[in-house]
C-alpha positions as CSV (number, residue, x, y, z in Angstrom):
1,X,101.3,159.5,142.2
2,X,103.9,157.3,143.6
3,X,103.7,154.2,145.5
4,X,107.2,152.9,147.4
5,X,107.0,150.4,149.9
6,X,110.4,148.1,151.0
7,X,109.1,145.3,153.1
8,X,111.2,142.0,153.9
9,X,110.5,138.5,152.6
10,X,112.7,136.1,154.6
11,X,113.2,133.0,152.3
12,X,111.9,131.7,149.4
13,X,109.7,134.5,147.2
14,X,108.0,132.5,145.2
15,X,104.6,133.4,146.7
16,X,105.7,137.0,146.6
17,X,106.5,137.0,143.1
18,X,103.4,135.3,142.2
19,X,101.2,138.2,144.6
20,X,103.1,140.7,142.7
21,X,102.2,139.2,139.3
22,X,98.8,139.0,139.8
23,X,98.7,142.6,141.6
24,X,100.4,144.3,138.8
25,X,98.6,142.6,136.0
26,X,95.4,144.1,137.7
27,X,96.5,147.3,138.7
28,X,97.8,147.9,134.9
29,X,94.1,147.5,133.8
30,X,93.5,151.3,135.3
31,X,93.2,154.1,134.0
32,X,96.0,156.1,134.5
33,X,98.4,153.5,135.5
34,X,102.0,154.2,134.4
35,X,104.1,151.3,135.5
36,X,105.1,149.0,138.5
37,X,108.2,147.6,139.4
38,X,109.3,144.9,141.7
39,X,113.3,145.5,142.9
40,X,115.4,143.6,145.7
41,X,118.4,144.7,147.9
42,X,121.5,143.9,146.2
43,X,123.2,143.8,150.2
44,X,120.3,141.9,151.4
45,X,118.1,139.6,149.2
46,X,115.4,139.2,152.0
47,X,114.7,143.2,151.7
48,X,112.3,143.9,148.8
49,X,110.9,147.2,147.2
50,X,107.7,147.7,145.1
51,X,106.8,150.9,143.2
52,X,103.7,151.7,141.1
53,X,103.3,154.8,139.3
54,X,100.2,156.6,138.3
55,X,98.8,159.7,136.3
56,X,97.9,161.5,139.4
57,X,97.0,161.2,142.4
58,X,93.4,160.2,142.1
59,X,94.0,157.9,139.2
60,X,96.3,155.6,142.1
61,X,93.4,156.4,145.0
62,X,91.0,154.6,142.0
63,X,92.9,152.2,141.0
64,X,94.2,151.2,144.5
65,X,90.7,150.5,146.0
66,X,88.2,149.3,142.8
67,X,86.9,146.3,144.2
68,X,87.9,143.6,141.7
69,X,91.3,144.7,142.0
70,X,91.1,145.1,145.8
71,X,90.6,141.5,145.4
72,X,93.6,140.7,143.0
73,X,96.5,142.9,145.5
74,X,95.1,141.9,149.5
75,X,97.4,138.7,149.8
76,X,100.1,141.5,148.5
77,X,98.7,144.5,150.8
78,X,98.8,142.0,153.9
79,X,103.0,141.9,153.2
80,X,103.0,145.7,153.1
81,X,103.7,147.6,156.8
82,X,101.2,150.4,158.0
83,X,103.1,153.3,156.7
84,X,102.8,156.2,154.5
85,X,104.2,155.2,151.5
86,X,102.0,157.4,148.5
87,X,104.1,160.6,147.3
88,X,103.1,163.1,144.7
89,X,105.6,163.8,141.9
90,X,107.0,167.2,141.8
91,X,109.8,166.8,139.6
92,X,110.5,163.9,136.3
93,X,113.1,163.8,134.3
């Protein structure tokens, strides 16, 4: 499974970048966690993307909502907009 979400942090991202510390450090204690990544527009430093990868798609649905680390990514999830942003990976190179 694949998480993508670009979302905008107008400013300073200090707070961000500590959220998405603490998020990923949790979320990497899974099973079935692959890898996350934090990236920022290179045309627009106040637009920010954040992917996580898992095993499958029930592995991310676990990890995503185990209430310890429920805890560790809200002040992260509140950032996020209500859209789908989950995919299932067809293809990998």
């Amino acid at each position: 499974m694949l998480l993508v979400v670009a979302f905008p942090v107008p400013g300073d991202p200090t707070a961000l970048l500590a959220e998405v510390d603490a998020a990923l450090a949790a979320l990497a204690t899974r099973p079935g966690w692959v890898r996350g990544r934090l990236g920022r527009a290179v045309d627009d430093p106040d637009r920010w993307v954040l992917t996580c990868e898992w095993t499958d798609i029930g592995s991310g649905r676990r990890g995503l909502t185990a209430g310890l680390i429920r805890e560790a990514i809200m002040p992260l999830m509140n950032r996020l907009p209500d859209i789908e942003c989950t995919y299932e990976i067809v293809r990998s190179v």
